[in-house]
LODOLO-137173 format. One record per residue: x, y, z of N, C-alpha, C in turn. Coordinates in steps of 0.001 Angstrom, whole numbers, padded with zeros to 6 digits, always signed. Example, Ala and Ser with C-alpha at 12.3 -4.5 7.8 and 13.67 -1.06 7.14 Angstrom:
2
+013190-005690+007800+012300-004500+007800+013200-003300+007800
+012850-002250+007080+013670-001060+007140+012900+000030+007870
//
This chain:
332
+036539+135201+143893+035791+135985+144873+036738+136888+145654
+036136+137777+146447+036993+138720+147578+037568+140257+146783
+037988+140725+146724+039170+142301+146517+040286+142226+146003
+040470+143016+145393+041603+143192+145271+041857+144543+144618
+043213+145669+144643+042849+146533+144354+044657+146075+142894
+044160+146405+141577+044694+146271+139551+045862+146559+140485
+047159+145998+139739+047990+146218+139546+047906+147473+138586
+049443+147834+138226+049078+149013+136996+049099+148180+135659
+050051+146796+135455+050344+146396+134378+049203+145399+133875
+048219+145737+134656+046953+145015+134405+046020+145748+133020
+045169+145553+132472+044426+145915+131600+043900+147384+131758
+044232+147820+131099+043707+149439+131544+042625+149833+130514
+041699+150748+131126+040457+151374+129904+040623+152656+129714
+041607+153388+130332+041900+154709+129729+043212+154911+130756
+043753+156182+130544+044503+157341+131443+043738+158395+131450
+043339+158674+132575+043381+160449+133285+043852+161191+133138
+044144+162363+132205+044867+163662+132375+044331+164975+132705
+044245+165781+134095+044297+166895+133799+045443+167736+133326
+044982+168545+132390+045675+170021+131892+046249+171050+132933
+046674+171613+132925+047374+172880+133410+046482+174409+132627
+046021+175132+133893+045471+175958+133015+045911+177621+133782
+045200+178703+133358+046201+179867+133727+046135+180066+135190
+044805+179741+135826+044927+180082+137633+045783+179137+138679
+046081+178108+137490+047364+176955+138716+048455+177669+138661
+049131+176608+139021+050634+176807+139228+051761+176925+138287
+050675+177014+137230+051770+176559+135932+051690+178026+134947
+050747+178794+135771+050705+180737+135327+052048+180996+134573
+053051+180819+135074+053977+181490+134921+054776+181321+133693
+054994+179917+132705+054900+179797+131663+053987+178875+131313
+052651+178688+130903+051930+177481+130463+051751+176787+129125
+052547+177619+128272+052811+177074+127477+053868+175756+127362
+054816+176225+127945+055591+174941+128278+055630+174187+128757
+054399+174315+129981+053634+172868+131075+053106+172341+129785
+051977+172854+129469+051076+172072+128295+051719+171572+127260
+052735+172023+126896+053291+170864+125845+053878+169604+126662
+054349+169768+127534+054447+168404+128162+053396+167133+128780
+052304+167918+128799+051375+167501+129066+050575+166973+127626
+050765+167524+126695+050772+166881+125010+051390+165886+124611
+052763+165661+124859+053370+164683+124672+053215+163316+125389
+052863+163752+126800+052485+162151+127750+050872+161858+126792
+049948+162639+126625+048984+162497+126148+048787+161766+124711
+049676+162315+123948+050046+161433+122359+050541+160256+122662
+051918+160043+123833+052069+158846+124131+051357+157904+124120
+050446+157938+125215+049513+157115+125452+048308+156997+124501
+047936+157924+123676+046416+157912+122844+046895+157244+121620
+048352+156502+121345+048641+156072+120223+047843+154816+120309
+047864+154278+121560+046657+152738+121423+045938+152040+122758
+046131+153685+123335+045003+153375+124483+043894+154719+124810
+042589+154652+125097+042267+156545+125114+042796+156739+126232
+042928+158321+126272+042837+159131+127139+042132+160139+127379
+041798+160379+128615+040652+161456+129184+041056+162409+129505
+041188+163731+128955+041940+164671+129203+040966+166019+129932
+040923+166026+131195+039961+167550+131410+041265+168334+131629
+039692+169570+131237+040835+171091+131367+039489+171957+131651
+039933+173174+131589+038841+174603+132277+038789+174839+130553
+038960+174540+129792+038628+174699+128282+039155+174130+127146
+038262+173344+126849+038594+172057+126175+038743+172214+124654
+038370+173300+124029+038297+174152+122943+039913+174315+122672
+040264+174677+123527+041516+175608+123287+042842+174231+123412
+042428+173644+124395+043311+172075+124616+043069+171222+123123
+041890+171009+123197+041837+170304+121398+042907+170669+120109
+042868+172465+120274+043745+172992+119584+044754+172842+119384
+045662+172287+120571+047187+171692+120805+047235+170373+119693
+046432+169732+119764+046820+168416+119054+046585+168002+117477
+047540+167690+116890+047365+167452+115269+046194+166312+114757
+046347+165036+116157+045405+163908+115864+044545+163995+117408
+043575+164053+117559+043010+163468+118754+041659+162406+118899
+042400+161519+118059+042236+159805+117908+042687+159338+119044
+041495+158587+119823+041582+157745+121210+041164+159094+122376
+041330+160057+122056+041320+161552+123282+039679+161822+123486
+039430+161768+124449+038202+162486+124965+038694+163958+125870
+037648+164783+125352+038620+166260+126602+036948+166708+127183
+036971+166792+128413+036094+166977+129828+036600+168219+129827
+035186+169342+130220+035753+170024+130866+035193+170048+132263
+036073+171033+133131+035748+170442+134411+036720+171513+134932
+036839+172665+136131+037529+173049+136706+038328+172239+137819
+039373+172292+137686+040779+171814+138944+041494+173084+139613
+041999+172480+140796+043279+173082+141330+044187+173189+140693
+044558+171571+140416+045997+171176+139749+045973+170148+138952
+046726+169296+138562+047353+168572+137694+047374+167146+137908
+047803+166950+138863+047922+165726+139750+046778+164521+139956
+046448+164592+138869+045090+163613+138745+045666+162020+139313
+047040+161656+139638+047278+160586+140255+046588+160136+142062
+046690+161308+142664+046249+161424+143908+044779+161755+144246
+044167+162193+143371+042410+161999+143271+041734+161507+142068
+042520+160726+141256+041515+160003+140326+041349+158946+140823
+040405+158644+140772+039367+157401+140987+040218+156094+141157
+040421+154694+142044+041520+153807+141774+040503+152742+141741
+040917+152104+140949+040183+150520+140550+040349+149444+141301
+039356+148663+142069+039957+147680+142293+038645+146542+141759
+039529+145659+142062+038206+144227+141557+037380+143836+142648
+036018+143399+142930+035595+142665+143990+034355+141786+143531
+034833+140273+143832+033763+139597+143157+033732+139333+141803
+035160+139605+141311+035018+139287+139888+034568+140590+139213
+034119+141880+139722+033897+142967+139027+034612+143831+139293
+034568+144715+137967+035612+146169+138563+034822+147357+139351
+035656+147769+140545+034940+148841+141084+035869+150042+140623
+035093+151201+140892+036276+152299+141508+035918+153164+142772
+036864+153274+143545+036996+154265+144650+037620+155396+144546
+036419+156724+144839+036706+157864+145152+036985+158023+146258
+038488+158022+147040+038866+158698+148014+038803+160377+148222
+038730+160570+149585+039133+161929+149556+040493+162450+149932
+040647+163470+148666+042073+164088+148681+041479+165697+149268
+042764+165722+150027+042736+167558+150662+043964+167952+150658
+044709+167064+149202+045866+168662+148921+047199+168055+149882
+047372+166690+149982+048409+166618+150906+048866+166682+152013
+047534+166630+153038+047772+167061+154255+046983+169057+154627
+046658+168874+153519+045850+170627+153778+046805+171727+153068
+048241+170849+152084+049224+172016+151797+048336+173455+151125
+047593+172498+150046+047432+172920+149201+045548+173069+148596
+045030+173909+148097+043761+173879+148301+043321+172710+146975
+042742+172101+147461+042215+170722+146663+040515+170552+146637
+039730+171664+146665+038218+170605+146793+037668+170882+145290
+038016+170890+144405+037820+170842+142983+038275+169806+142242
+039746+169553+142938+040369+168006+142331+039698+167385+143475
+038976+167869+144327+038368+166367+145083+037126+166013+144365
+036287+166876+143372+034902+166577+143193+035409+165927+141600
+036438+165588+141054+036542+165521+139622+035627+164071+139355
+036067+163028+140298+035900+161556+140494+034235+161757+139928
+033332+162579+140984+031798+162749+140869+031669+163163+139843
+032177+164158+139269+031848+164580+138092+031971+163663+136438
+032731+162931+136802+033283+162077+135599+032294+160701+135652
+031936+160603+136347+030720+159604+136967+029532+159845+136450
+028791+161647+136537+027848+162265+136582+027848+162129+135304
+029041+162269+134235+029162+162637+132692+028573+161275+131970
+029576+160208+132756+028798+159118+132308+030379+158441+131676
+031339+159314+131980+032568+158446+131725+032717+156821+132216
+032298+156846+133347+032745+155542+134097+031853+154818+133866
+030713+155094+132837+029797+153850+132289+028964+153481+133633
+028729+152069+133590+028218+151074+134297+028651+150739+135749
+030300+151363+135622+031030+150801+136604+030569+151543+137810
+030467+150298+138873+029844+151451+140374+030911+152101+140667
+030910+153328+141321+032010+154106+142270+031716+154258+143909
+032391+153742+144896+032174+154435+145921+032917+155419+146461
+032254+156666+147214+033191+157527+147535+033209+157522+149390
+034379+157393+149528+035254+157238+150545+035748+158361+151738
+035229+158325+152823+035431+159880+153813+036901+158921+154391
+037461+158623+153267+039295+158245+154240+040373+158893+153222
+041142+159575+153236+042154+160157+152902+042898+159256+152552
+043340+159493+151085+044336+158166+150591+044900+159103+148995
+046004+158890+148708+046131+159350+147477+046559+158345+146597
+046552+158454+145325+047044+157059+144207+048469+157228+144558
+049384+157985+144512+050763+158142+144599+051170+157490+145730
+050291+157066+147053+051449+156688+147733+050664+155408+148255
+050105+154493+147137+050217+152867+147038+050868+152663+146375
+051027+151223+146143+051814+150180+144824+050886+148952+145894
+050292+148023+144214+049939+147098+144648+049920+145801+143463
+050196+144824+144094+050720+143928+142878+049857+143318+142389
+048742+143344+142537+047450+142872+142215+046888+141741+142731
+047135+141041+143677+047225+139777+144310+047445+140190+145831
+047021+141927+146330+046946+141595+147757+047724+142302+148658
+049272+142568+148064+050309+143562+148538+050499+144492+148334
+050221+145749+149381+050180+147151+149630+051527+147301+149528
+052428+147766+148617+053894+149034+149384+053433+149917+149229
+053705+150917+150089+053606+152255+150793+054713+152718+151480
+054918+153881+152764+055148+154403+153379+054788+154513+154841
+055650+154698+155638+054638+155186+156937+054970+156876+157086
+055537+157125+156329+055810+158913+156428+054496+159815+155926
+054231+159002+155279+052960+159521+154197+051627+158962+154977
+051615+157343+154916+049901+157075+155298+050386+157253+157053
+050852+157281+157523+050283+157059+159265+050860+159196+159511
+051000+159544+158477+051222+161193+159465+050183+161738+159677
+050795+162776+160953+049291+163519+161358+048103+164030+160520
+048820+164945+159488+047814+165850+158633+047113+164663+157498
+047287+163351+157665+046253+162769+157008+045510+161300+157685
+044444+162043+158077+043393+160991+158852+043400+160988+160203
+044152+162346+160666+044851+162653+162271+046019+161663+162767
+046387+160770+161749+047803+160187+162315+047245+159044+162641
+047512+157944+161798+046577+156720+162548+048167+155942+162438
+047904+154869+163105+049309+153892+163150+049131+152528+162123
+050062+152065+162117+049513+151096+161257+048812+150251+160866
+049080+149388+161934+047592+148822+162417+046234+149413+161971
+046119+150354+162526+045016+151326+161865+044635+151400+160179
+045915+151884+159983+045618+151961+158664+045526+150758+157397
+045876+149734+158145+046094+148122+157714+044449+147769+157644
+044031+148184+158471+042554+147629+158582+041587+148386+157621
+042139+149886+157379+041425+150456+156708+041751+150088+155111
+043133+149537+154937+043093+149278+153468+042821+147947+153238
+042561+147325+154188+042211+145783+153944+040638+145698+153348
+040197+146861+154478+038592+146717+154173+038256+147474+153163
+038563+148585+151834+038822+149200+150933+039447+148765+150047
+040433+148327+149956+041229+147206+148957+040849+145756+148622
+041049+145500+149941+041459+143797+150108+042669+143915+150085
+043610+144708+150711+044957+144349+151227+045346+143086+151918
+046134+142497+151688+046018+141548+152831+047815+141273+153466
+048623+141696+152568+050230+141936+152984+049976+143813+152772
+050968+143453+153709+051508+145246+153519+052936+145365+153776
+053658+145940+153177+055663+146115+152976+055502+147590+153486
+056125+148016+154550+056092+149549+155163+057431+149656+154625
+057764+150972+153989+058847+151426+154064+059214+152609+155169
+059974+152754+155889+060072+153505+157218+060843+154534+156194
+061798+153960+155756+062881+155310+155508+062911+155878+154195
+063134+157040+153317+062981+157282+152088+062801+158576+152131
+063594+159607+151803+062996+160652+151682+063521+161646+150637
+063007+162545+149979+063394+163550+148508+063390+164885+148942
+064351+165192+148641+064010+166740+148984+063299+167523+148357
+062722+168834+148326+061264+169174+147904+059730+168371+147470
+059969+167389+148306+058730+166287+147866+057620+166869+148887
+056434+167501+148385+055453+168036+149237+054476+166460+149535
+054437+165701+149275+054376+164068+149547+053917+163897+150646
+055012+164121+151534+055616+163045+152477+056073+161728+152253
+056956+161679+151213+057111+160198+150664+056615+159627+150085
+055737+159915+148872+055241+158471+148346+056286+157982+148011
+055126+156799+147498+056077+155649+147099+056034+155760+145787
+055526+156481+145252+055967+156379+143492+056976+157428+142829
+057359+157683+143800+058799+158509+143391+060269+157631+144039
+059690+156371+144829+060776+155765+145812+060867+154784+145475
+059866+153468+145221+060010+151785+145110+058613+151774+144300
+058676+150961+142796+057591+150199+142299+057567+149066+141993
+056378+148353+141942+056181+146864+141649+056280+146994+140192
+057065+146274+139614+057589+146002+138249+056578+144813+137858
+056843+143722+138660+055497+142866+138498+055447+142270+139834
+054961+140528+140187+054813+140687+141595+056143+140037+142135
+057050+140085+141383+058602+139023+141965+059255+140711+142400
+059286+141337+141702+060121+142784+141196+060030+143707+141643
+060911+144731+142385+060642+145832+142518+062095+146767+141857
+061108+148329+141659+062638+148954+140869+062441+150170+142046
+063637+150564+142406+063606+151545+143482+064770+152665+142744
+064773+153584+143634+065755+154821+143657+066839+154769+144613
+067826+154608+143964+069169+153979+144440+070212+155331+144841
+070809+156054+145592+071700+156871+145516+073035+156604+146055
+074301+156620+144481+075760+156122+145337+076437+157311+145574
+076093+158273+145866+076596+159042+146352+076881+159651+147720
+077912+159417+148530+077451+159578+149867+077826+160874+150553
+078079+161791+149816+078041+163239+150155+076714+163388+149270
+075755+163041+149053+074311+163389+148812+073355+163153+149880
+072578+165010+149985+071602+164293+151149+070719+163241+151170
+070752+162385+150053+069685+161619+150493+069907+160310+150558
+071589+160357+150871+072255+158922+150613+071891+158163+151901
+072109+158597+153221+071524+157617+154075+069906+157148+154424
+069351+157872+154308+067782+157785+154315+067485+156671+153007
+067790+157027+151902+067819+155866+150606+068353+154398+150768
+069809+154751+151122+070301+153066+152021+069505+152506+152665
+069128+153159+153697+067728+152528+154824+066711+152149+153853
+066158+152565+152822+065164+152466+152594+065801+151022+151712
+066816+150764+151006+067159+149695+150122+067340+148836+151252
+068418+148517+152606+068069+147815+153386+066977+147463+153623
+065710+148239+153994+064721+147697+154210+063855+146827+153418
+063920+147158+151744+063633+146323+150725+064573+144774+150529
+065296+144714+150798+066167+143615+150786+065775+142482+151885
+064773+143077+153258+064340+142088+153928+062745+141622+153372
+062470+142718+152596+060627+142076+152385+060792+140739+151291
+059947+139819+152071+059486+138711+151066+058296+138790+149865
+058024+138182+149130+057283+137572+147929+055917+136838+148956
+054963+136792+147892+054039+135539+148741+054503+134397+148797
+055500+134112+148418+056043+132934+148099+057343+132792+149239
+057760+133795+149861+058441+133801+151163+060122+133701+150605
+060322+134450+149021+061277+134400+148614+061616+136678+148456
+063298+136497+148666+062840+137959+148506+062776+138696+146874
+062714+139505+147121+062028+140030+145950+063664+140512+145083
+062908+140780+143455+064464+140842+142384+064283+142581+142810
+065204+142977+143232+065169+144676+143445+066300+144880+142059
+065955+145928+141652+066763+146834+140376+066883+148255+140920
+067746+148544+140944+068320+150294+141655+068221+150830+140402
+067616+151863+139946+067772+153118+139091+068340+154152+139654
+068621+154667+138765+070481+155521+139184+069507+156976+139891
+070020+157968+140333+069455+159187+140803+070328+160019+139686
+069344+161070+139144+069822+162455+138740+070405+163219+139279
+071232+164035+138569+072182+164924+139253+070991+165808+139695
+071519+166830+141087+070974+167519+141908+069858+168610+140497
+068755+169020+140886+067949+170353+139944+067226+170752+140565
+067403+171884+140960+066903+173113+141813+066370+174054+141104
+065547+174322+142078+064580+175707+141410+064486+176840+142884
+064604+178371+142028+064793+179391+143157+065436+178546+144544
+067058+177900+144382+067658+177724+145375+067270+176759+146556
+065822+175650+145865+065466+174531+146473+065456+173477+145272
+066136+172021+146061+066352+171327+145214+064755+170526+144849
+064735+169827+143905+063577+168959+143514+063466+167937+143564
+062362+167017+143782+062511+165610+143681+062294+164821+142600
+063446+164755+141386+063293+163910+140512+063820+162675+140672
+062973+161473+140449+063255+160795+139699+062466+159767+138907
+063797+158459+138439+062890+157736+137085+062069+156920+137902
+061764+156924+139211+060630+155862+139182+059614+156098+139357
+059467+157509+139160+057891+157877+138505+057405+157874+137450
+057617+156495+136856+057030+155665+135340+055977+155370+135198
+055727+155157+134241+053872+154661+134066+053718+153965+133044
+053006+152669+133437+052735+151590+132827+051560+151437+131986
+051812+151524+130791+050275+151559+130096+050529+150250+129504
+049140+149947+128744+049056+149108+127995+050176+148684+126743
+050564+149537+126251+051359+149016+125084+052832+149516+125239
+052588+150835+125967+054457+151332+126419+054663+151838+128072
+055705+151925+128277+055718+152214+129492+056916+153584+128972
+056145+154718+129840+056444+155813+129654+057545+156605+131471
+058856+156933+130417+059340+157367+131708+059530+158816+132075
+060068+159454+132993+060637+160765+133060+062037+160859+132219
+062159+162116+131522+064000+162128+131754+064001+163782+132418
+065470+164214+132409+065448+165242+132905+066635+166077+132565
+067164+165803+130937+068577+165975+130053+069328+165819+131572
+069287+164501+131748+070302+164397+132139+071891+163150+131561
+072705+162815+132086+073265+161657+132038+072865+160401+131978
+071972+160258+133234+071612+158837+133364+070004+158558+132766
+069827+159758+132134+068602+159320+131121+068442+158011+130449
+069487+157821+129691+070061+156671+128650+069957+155434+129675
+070383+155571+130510+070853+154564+131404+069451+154332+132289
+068577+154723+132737+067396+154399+133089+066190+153993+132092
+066519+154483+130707+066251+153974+129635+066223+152551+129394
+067640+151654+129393+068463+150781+128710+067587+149864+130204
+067377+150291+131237+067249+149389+132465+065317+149048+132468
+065156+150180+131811+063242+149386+131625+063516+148774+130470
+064069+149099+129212+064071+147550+127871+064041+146460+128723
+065241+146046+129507+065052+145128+130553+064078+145097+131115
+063284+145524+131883+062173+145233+132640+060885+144742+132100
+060833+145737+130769+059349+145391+130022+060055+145405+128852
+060075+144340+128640+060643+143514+127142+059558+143905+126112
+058309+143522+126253+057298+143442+125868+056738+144734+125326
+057056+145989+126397+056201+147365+126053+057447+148238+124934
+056674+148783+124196+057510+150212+123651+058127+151243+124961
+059589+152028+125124+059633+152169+125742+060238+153636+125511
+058740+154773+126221+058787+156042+125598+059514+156975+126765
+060479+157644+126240+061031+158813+127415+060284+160378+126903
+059767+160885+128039+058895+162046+128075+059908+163087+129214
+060454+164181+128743+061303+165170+129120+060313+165999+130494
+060441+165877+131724+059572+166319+132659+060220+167074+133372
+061362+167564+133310+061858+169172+133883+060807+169916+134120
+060159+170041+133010+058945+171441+133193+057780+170633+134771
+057909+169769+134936+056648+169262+135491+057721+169284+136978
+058488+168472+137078+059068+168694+138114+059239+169958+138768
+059370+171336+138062+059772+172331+139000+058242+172406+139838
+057288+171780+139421+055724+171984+140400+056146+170533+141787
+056943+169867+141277+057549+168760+142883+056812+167350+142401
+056251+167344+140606+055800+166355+140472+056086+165560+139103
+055617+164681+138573+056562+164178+137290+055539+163441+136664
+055895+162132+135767+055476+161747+134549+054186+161226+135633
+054411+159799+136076+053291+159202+136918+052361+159775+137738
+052833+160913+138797+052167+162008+139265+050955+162408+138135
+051377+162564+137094+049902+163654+136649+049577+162466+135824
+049194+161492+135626+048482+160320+135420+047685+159720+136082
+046456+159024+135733+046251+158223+136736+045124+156866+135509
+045975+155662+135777+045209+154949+135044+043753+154336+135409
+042399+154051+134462+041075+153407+134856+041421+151739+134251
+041294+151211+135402+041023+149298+134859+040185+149194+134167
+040417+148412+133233+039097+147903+132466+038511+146427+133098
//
């Protein structure tokens, strides 16, 4: 009985993908967004479906040699980022729900009421079957939970308690609101953490994820002429005091940071712990870099069990977002 809102490594019934199409952000070459957006898509449709909308589904079909397991929606978007307004699953009562939150773009950066109606629309189609949806007048995006499936929220307070989302509520506040929406019932704040060009405000899926519920893998930086070496320390200090339900602390794994990659003379926020956990592989970023290999070699370790696919996300990053960002998984 009671809530709870899937882990990711829980049973999944599809992935979410929107496309990139010519009026986003990705105008400028889209050919080379969309093949990246092909490749996370083959990833995953090798043995789980995926739901792929686009503004023309004709022409997206065309990209692919097999589209075995692929359903393609069409449906106009803003953007890409189907992590922060697709629909999030949770259980209650032994059944699966999903919740449509409302997204507005990050705080208002960015114009969002097209990726806010996708949830209704995919509902209306008849994607989500049987399953009820409620939709939600509270501002929340998928990117900046982690939840282990048993109850524990990590997050941020840069992200959920700032002004431009929900007028700035404190924690407390916002504890109550994910308790009664989730079934939260622990919550791990991370105070400190921050990326440069992250239009965010911090999530947490570019900073610390639940690997499972003992585990977390975070973004580690040893560099201390890097700006983001003290803010990152704080943030690993602060992981080093959170407990387990079990009142033990948790196995933390540091993944290395990429060398600096800038675009028009602002740097970006890559990194590998914007992974995504599917059913049969767990799919990461790389970014030709060095420590590709080496963030590689550190999920074999983690998920023994999954195939473990590296997807080249340079192209996705210069938009401030990556592999997990434009995902968003449905529980089964």
């Amino acid at each position: 009985m009671g809530k709870r809102m899937l882990a990711e490594w829980e049973r999944q019934r599809a992935v979410l993908l929107s496309f990139p199409h010519k009026n986003s952000d990705w105008s400028d070459d889209l050919n080379s967004a969309l093949s990246v957006f092909v490749r996370i898509a083959q990833a995953i449709a090798y043995k789980e479906p995926v739901w792929i909308v686009s503004e023309d589904k004709q022409s997206i079909e065309q990209l692919f040699c097999s589209t075995a397991n692929m359903s393609f929606i069409e449906l106009p978007t803003n953007d890409t980022w189907t992590r922060d307004y697709g629909a999030i699953t949770i259980e209650e009562d032994n059944e699966t729900k999903l919740l449509d939150f409302t997204f507005d773009g990050w705080g208002g950066k960015f114009e969002a009421s097209l990726d806010n109606s996708i949830n209704k629309h995919l509902k209306q189609k008849g994607y989500f079957g049987t399953t009820p949806m409620e939709s939600i007048d509270f501002v929340l995006e998928g990117g900046s939970i982690e939840s282990d499936g048993a109850g524990t929220i990590l997050t941020t307070s840069e992200c959920l308690c700032n002004p431009n989302r929900n007028g700035g509520l404190s924690k407390s506040e916002v504890e109550l609101k994910l308790a009664k929406y989730l079934g939260a019932k622990r919550f791990l704040w991370l105070d400190s953490g921050y990326l440069s060009g992250d239009d965010t405000d911090s999530h947490i899926d570019t900073l610390a994820r639940f690997v499972n519920s003992e585990t977390i893998a975070y973004v580690k930086c040893d560099d201390k002429n890097d700006e983001h070496y003290e803010a990152l320390e704080a943030m690993e200090m602060q992981l080093r005091e959170f407990r387990t339900v079990d009142n033990k602390p948790y196995n933390l794994v540091a993944l290395p940071m990429t060398k600096p990659i800038f675009k028009d003379g602002s740097r970006l926020p890559a990194t590998y712990a914007n992974f995504l956990i599917t059913n049969h592989a767990l799919l990461y970023p790389t970014y030709d870099d060095p420590s590709d290999k080496i963030a590689g070699e550190i999920f074999k370790k983690l998920f023994p069990k999954l195939e473990i696919i590296p997807i080249n996300c340079l192209r996705l990053i210069e938009q401030g977002g990556s592999l997990h960002c434009s995902t968003m998984q449905i529980g089964a």
